[in-house]
C-alpha positions as CSV (number, residue, x, y, z in Angstrom):
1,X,107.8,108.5,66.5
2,X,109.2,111.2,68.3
3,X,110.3,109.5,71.2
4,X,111.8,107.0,69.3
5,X,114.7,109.5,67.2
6,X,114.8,111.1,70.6
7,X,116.2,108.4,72.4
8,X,118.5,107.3,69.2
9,X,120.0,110.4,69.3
10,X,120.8,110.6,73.4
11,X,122.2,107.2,72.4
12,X,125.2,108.5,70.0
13,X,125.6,111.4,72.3
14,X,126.0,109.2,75.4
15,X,128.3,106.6,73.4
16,X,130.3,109.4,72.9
17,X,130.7,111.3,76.2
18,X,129.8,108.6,78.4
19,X,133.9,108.5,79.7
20,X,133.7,112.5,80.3
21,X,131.0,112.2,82.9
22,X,130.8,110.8,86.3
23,X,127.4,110.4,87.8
24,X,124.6,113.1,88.0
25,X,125.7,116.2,86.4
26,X,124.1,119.8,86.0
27,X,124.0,120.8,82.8
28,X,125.3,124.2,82.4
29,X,128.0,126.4,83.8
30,X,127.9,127.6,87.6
31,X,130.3,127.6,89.8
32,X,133.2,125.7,91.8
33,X,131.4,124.5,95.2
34,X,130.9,120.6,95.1
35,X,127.7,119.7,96.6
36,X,127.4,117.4,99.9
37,X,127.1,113.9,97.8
38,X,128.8,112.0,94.6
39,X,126.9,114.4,92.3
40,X,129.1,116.9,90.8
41,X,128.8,119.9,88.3
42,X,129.2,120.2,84.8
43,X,130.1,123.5,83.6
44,X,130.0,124.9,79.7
45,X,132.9,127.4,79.3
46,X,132.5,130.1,77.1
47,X,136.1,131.1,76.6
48,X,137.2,127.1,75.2
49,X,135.2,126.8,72.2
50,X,137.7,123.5,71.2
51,X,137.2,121.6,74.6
52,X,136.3,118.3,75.7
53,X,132.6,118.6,74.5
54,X,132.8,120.0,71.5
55,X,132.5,117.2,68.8
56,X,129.0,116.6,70.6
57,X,126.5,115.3,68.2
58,X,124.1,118.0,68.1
59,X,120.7,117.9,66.2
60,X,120.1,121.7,64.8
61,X,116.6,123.1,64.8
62,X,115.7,123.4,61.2
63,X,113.2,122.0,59.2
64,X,115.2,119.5,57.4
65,X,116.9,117.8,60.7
66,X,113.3,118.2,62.6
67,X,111.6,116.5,59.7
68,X,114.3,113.6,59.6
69,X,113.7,113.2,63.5
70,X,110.5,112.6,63.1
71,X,110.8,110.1,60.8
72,X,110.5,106.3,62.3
73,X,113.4,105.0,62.3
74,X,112.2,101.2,61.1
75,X,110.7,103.7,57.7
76,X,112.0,101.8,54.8
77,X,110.6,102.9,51.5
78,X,111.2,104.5,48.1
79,X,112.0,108.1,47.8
80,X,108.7,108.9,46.5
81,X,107.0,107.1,49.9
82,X,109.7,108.7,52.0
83,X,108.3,112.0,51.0
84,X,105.0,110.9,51.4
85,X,105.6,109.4,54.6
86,X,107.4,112.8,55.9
87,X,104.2,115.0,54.7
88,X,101.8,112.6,56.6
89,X,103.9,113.0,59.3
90,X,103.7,117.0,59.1
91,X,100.1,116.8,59.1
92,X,99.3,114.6,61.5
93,X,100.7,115.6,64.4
94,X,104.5,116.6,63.4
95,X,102.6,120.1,62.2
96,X,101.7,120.8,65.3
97,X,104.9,119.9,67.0
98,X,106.8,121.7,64.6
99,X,104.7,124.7,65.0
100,X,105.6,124.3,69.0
101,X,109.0,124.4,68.6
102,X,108.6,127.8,66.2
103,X,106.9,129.0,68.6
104,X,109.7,128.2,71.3
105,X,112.7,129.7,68.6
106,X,110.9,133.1,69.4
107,X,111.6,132.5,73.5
108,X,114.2,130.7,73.7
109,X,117.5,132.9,74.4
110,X,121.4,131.9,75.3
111,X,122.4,132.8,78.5
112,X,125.9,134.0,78.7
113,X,127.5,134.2,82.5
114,X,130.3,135.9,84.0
115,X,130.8,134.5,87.7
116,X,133.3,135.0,90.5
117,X,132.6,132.8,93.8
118,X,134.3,133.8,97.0
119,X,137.0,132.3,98.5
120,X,135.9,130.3,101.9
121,X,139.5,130.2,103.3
122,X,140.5,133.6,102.8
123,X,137.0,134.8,103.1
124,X,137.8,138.9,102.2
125,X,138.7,137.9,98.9
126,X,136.5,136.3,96.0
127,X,138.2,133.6,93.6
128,X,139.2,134.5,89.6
129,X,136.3,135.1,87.8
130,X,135.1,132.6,84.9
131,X,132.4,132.4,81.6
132,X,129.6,130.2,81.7
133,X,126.6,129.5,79.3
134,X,123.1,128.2,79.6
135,X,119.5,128.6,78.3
136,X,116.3,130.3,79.1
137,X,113.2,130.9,77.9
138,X,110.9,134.4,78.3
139,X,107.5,133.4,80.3
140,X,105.1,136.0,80.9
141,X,105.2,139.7,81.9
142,X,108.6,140.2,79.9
143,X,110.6,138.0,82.3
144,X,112.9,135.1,81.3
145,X,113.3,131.8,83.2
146,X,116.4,129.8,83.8
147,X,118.0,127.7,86.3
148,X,119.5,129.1,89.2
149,X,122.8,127.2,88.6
150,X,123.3,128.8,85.3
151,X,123.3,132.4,87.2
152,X,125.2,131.4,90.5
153,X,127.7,133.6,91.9
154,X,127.1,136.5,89.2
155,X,129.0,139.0,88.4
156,X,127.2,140.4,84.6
157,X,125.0,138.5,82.4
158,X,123.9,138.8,79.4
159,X,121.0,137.1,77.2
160,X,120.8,136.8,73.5
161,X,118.3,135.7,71.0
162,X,117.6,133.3,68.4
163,X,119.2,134.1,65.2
164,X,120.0,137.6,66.5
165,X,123.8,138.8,66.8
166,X,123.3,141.1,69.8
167,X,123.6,140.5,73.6
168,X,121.4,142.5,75.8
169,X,122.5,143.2,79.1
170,X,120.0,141.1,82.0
171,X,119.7,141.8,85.3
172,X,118.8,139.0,88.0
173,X,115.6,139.4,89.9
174,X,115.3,136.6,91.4
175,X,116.9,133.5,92.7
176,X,115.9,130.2,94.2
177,X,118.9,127.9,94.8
178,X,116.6,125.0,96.6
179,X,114.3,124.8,93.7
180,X,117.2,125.4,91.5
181,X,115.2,128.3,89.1
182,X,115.5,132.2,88.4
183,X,114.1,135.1,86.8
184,X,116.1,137.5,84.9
185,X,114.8,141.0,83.4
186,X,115.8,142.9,80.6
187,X,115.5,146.3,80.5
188,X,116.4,147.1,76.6
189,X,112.9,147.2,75.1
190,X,114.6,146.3,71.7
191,X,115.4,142.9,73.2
192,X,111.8,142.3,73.2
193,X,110.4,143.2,69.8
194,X,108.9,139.8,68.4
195,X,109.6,137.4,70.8
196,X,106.8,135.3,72.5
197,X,106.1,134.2,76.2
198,X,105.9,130.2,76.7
199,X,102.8,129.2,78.5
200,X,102.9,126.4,81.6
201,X,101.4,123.4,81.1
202,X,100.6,120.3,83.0
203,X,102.8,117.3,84.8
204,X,102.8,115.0,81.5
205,X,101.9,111.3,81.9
206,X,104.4,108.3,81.4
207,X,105.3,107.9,78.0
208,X,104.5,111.4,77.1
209,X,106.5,112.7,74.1
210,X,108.7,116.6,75.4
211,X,111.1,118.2,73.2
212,X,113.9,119.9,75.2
213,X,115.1,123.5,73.5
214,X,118.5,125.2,74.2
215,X,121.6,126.0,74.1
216,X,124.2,122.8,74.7
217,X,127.5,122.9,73.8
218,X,129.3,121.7,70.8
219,X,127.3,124.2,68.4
220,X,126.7,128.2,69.1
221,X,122.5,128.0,67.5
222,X,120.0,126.6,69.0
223,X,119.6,122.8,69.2
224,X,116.2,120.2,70.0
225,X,116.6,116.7,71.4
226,X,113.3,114.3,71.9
227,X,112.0,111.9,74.1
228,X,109.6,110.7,76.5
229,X,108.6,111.0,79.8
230,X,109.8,108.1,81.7
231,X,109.3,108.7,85.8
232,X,107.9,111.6,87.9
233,X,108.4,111.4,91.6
234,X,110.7,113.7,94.1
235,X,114.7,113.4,93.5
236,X,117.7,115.0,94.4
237,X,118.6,118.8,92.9
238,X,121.8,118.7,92.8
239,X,122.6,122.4,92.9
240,X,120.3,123.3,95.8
241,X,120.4,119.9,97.4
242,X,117.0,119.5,97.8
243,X,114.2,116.9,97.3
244,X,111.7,118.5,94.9
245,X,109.3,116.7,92.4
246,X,111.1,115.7,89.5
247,X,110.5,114.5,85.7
248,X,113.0,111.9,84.3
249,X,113.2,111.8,80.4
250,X,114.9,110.2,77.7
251,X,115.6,112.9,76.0
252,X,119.6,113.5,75.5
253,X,120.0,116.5,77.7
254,X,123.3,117.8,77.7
255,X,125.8,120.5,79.2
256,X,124.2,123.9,78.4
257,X,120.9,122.7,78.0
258,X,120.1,124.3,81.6
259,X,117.4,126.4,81.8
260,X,115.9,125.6,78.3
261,X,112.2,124.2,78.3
262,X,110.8,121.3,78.0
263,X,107.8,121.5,75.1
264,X,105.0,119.4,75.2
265,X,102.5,120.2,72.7
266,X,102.6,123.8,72.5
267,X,102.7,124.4,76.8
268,X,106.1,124.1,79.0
269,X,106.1,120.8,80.9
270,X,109.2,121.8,82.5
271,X,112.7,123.0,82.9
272,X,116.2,121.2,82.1
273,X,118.8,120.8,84.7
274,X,120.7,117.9,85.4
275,X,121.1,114.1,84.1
276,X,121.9,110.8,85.3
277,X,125.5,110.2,83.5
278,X,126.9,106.2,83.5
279,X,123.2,105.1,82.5
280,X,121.1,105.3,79.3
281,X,119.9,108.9,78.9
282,X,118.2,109.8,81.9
283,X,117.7,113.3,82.3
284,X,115.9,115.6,84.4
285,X,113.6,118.5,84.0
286,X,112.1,120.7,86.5
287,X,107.8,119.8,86.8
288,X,105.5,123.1,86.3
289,X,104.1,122.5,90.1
290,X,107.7,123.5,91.1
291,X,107.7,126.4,88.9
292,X,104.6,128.1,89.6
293,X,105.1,128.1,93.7
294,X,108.7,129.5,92.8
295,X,106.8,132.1,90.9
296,X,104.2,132.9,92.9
297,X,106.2,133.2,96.3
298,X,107.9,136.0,94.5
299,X,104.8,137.6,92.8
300,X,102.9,137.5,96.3
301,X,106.0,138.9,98.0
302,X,108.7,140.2,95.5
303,X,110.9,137.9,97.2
304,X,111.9,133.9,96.7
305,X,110.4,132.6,99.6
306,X,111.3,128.7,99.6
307,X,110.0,125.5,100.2
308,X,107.8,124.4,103.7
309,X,109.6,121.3,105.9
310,X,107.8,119.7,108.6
311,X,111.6,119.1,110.2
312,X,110.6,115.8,110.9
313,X,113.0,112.7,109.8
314,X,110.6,109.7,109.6
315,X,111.5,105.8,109.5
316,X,109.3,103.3,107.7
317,X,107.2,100.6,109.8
318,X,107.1,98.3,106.9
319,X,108.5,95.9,109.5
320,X,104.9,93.7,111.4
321,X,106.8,93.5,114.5
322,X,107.5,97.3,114.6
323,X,104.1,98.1,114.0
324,X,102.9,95.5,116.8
325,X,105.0,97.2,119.0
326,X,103.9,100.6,118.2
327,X,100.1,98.9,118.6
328,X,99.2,100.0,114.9
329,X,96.0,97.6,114.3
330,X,95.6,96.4,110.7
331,X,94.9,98.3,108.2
332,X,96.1,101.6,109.8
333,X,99.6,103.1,108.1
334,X,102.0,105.5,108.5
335,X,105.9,106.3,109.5
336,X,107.5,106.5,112.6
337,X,108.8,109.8,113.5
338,X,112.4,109.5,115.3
339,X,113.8,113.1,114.9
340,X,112.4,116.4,115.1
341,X,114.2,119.8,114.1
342,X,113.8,122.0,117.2
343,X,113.3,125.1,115.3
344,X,110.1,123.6,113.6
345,X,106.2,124.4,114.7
346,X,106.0,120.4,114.6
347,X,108.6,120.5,117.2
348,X,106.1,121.5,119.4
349,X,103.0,119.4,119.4
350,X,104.4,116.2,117.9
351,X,106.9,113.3,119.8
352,X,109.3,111.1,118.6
353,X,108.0,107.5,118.4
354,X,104.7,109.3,116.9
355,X,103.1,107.5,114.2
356,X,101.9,109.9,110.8
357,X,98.6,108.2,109.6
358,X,97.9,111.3,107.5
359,X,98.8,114.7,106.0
360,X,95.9,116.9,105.1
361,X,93.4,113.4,105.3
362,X,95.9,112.0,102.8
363,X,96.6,108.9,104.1
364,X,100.5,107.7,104.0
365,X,101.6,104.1,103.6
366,X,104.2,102.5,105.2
367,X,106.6,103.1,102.9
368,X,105.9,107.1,103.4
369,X,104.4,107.4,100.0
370,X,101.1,108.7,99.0
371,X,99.0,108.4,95.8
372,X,100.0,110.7,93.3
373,X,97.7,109.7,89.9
374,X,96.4,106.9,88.5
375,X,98.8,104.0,90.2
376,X,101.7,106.2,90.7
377,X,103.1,106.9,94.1
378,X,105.4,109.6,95.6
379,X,106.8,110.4,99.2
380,X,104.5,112.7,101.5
381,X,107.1,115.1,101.7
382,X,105.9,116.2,98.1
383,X,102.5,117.8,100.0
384,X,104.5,119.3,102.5
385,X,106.9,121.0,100.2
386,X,104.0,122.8,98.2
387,X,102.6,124.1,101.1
388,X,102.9,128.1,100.8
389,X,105.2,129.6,104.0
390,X,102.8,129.7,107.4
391,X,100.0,127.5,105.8
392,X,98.9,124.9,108.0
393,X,98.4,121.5,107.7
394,X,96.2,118.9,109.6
395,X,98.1,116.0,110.7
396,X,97.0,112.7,112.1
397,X,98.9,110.9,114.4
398,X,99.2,107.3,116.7
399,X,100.7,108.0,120.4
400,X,100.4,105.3,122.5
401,X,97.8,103.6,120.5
402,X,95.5,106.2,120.7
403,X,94.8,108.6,117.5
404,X,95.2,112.6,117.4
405,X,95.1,115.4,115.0
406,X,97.1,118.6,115.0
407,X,97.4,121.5,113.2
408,X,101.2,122.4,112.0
409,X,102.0,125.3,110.6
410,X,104.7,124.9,107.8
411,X,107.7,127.1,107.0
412,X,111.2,126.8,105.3
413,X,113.7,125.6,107.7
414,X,117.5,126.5,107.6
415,X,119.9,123.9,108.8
416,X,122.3,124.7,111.3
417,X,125.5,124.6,108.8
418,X,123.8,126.0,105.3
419,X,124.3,123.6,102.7
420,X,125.0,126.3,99.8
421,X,126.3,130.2,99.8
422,X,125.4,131.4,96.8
423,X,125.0,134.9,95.7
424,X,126.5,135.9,99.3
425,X,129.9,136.8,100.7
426,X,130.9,134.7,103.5
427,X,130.9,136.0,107.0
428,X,134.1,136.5,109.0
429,X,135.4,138.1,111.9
430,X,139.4,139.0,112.5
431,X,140.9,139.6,116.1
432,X,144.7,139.3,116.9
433,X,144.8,137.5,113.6
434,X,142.6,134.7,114.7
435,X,140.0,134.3,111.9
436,X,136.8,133.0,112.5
437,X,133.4,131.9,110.4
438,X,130.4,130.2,110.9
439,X,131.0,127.0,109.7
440,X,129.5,125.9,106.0
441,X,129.0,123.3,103.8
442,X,131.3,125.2,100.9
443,X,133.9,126.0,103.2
444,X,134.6,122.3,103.9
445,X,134.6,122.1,99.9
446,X,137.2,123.6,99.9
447,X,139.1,121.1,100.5
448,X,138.8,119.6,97.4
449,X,136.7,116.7,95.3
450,X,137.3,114.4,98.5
451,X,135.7,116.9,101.1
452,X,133.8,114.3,103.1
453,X,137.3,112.2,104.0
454,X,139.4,115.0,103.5
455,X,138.1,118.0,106.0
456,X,137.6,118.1,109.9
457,X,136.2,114.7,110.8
458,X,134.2,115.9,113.4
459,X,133.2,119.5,111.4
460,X,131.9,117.4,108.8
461,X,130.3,115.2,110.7
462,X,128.6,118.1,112.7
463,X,127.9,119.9,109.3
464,X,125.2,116.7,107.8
465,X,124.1,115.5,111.0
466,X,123.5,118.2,114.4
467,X,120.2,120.4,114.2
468,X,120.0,123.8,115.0
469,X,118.5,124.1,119.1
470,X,117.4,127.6,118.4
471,X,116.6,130.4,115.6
472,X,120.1,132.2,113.9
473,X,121.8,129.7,115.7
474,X,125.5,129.3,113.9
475,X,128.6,126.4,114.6
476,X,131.1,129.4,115.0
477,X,134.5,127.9,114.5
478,X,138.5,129.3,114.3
479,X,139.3,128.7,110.7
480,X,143.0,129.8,110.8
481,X,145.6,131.8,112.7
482,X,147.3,134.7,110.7
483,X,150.8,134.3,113.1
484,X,151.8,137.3,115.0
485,X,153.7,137.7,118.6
486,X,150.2,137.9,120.4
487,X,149.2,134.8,118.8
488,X,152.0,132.8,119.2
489,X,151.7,129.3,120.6
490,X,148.1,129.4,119.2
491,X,148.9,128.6,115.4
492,X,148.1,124.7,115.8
493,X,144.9,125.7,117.3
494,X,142.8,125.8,113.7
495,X,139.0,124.0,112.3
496,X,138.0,124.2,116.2
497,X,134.8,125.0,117.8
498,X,134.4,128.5,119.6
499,X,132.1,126.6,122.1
500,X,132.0,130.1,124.5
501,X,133.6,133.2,125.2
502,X,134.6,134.7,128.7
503,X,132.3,132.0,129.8
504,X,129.3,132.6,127.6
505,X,128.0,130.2,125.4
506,X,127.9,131.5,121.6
507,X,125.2,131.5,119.6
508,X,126.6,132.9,116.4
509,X,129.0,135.4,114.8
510,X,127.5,138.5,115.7
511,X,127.2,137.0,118.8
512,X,130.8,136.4,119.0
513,X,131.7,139.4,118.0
514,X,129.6,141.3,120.7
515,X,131.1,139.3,123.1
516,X,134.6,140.6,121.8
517,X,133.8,144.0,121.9
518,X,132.4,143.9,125.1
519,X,135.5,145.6,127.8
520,X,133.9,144.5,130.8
521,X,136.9,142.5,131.4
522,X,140.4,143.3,130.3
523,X,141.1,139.8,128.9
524,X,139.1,137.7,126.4
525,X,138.6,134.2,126.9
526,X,137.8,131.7,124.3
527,X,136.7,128.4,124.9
528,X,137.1,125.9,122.1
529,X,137.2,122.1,121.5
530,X,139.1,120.0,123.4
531,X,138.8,121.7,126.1
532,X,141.4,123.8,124.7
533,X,141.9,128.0,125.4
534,X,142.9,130.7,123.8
535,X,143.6,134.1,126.6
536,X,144.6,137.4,125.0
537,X,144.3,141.2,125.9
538,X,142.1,142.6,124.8
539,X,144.0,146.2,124.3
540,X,147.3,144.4,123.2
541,X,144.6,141.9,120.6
542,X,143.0,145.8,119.0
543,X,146.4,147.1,118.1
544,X,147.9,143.8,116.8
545,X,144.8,143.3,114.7
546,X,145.5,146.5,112.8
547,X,149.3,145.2,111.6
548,X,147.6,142.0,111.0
549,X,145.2,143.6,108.5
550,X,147.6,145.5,107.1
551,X,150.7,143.0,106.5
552,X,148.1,140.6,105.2
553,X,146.1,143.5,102.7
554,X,142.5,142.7,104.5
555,X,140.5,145.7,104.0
556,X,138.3,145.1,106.8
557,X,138.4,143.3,110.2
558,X,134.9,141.9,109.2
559,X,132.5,141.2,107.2
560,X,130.3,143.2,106.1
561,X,127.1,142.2,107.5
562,X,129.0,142.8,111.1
563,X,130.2,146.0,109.5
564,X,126.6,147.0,109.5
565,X,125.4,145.6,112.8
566,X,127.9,147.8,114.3
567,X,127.3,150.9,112.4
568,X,123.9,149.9,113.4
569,X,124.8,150.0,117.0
570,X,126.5,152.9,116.8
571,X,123.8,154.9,115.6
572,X,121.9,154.3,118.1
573,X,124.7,154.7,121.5
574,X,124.8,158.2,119.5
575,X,120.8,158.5,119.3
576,X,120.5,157.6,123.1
577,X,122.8,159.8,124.0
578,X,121.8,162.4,121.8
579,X,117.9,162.4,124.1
């Protein structure tokens, strides 16, 4: 029954908002980065009560509307059987639900979000703040869990309560972008008088009845939409770009639900934070498995500590002849490995062309997957990613048609151009008004909705496909020229490679930047694509970078994070010479 007026009610919601959306959506406010595929974000404005979402068809969480949902739809009777029908419903079963979601009213809370993200061309400078909303829901040891999207880029948040009028101010404690999830504290102990912590339950089976609790938009109080489980298996995140486990349901998740929780009999089964638009409500809620190793990294070290990759990128030897030729004898399956990241501990005692048999004596077919529960299947990459940092894992491999076993050890692995910036200002570096930045994914979104055809071919194609060749290593490029006399004849030379400087390869920005600052020679030299050069003096480049600050109102020749390097530096020239 309740997956059945669940997915009636996604259906009216999605008749009516199915032209507003595009494809996969997150479903509360964040911010203005577009991620590195079709999927885009959906924010929920606090400031435009009257905007394009708000004749959303809501159900409100009352007794009345619950009851009515829980009523079969095909119930055709007389009043006095309707009422009979809806107090057999109450007692078996619809009690207990009911009793769930009263227990989620007293955890559930409305998120409200002031953000401001930086600007990645002018990269002193942040962009104009805006209002977002989303959901949460307090957990155990007086900490509240919500999406990370919902917090992005913040500037002050504030939380508020069911069927209470007051905000409370919340501070962030921590943030994982990859998993997309974060914790928020309140300090106020008023804000916790009578309100109860949700428990964590279980991955729920196919066909498993949730009930999604929040805060979407079209309505200020709290709302409840049902449905069933319909898929679990990794999928995209949107917001952190990852591949995590995922649970698909039916249920009509919509823009502010993010960060709300999914109930399944009176435990959490998960987390709301994206859908599938274009199709018939599919939406997506973080699975418990997710949540507690983003939980515990941070209870074990205080920190967010991420997700393990193996670095590998694998190819499928569903194909006879390619398993022939790789001398896999029947019955024996696995992938073919044909890229590893060089930063990676796999990097160093596996090969490309090796075949993975196994992961941890988990076998893995040729189609990567591995069995999951009952007939279900799910990549391999699963096992790897809940891995804690510097665990190790036993992996069986074919070389040369002979098998081996080694042991990796498994840690979060940074790409060479990060994928997302958030919660961070953007590193730059000014000298004779050349401006230069390690390249990143939101500075080619910049560029607008179209950033894939409309940036740097060869940036972008750099940005998704080269791996990193050593630890901290950065693509350093020259964003812009602010003009000046010393730069003259330079100002075309923009979205270009610093490959080296006086003759010295660079590794990243602070590497850069020492290499600046170094007065060994009275010129600097800087190497960039196309075999093109940039010469300038380095006396003449220091003063002109002061008039350049000034007549363009940048506070600081750097970033901060060089700022500190230097001061750091500094200290200790003046310690040394101190002794």
């Amino acid at each position: 029954m309740l997956g059945t007026a669940g997915r009636a009610a996604g259906r009216r919601l999605h008749s009516s908002t199915n032209h507003l959306l595009r494809t996969c959506r997150i479903l509360a406010a964040n911010h203005s980065h577009h991620s590195n595929n079709p999927i885009t974000h959906l924010s929920t404005r606090s400031n435009n009560n009257n905007d394009r979402f708000s004749n959303f068809c809501i159900t409100s969480i009352n007794k009345s509307s619950y009851s009515t949902c829980s009523t079969p739809s095909n119930s055709v009777s007389t009043a006095a059987s309707d009422v009979e029908s809806d107090v057999e419903s109450v007692q078996s079963g619809g009690g207990e639900a009911y009793a769930a979601i009263e227990l989620a009213l007293d955890s559930v809370v409305k998120i409200f979000t002031v953000a401001s993200s930086p600007s990645y061309f002018l990269p002193w400078q942040n962009k104009s703040q805006r209002e977002s909303m989303g959901s949460g829901f307090v957990i155990s040891g007086r900490r509240i869990l919500t999406n990370a999207h919902v917090v992005a880029d913040h500037t002050f948040v504030l939380v508020r309560k069911h069927g209470s009028p007051t905000k409370y101010r919340a501070q962030v404690q921590a943030v994982g972008h990859e998993c997309d999830l974060a914790i928020l504290v309140v300090d106020n102990e008023e804000f916790w008088e009578g309100t109860n912590s949700l428990e964590l339950g279980d991955v729920p089976f196919l066909q498993e009845a949730v009930a999604v609790v929040g805060y979407p938009q079209g309505g200020d109080n709290i709302s409840v939409t049902k449905g069933v489980v319909s898929r679990v298996e990794p999928t995209q995140y949107v917001h952190g770009a990852t591949q995590l486990l995922a649970i698909q349901i039916d249920a009509a998740i919509n823009p502010g639900n993010s960060g709300g929780p999914a109930i399944m009999g009176n435990k959490v089964a998960g987390v709301a934070f994206q859908n599938l638009s274009n199709a018939e409500n599919i939406g997506y809620i973080i699975p418990v498995p997710v949540i507690k190793h983003f939980i515990a990294g941070i209870e074990e070290t205080g920190d967010y500590v991420g997700f393990c990759s193996m670095g590998l990128s694998c190819q499928p030897t569903e194909n006879a002849q390619l398993r022939e030729h790789f001398q896999m004898p029947p019955g024996l399956t696995g992938v073919l490995v044909s890229r590893i990241n060089p930063v990676s501990d796999a990097y160093r005692v596996l090969k490309k062309d090796d075949i993975i048999l196994s992961f941890d004596s988990v076998p893995i077919a040729n189609d990567g997957s591995v069995h999951f529960r009952n007939r279900e299947r799910i990549t391999f990459d699963h096992l790897v990613s809940m891995k804690k940092p510097n665990d190790t894992a036993q992996v069986k491999v074919l070389r040369d048609g002979k098998e081996h076993e080694f042991s990796v050890t498994l840690r979060p692995l940074q790409p060479l151009v990060p994928v997302h910036q958030f919660d961070k200002l953007p590193s730059y570096f000014i000298f004779a008004g050349l401006i230069f930045i390690p390249l990143t994914q939101p500075y080619l979104h910049e560029y607008g909705e179209d950033w894939y055809n409309a940036s740097p071919r060869r940036l972008c194609e750099r940005a998704l496909r080269e791996l990193p060749k050593k630890a901290n290593e950065q693509l350093v490029i020259l964003s812009q020229v602010l003009m000046d006399d010393i730069n003259t004849g330079y100002e075309r030379l923009a979205d270009l490679q610093v490959k080296k400087v006086n003759g010295i390869e660079v590794d990243n920005l602070k590497h850069l930047r020492r290499l600046v600052e170094d007065r060994s020679k009275e010129s600097v030299r800087f190497d960039l694509d196309d075999e093109r050069v940039i010469v300038l003096n380095y006396d003449s480049a220091k003063l002109a970078t002061s008039r350049i600050l000034k007549r363009h109102r940048i506070p600081f020749a750097m970033s901060r994070d060089l700022i500190d390097e230097q001061n750091e530096a500094d200290a200790n020239l003046a310690c040394a010479s101190i002794f």
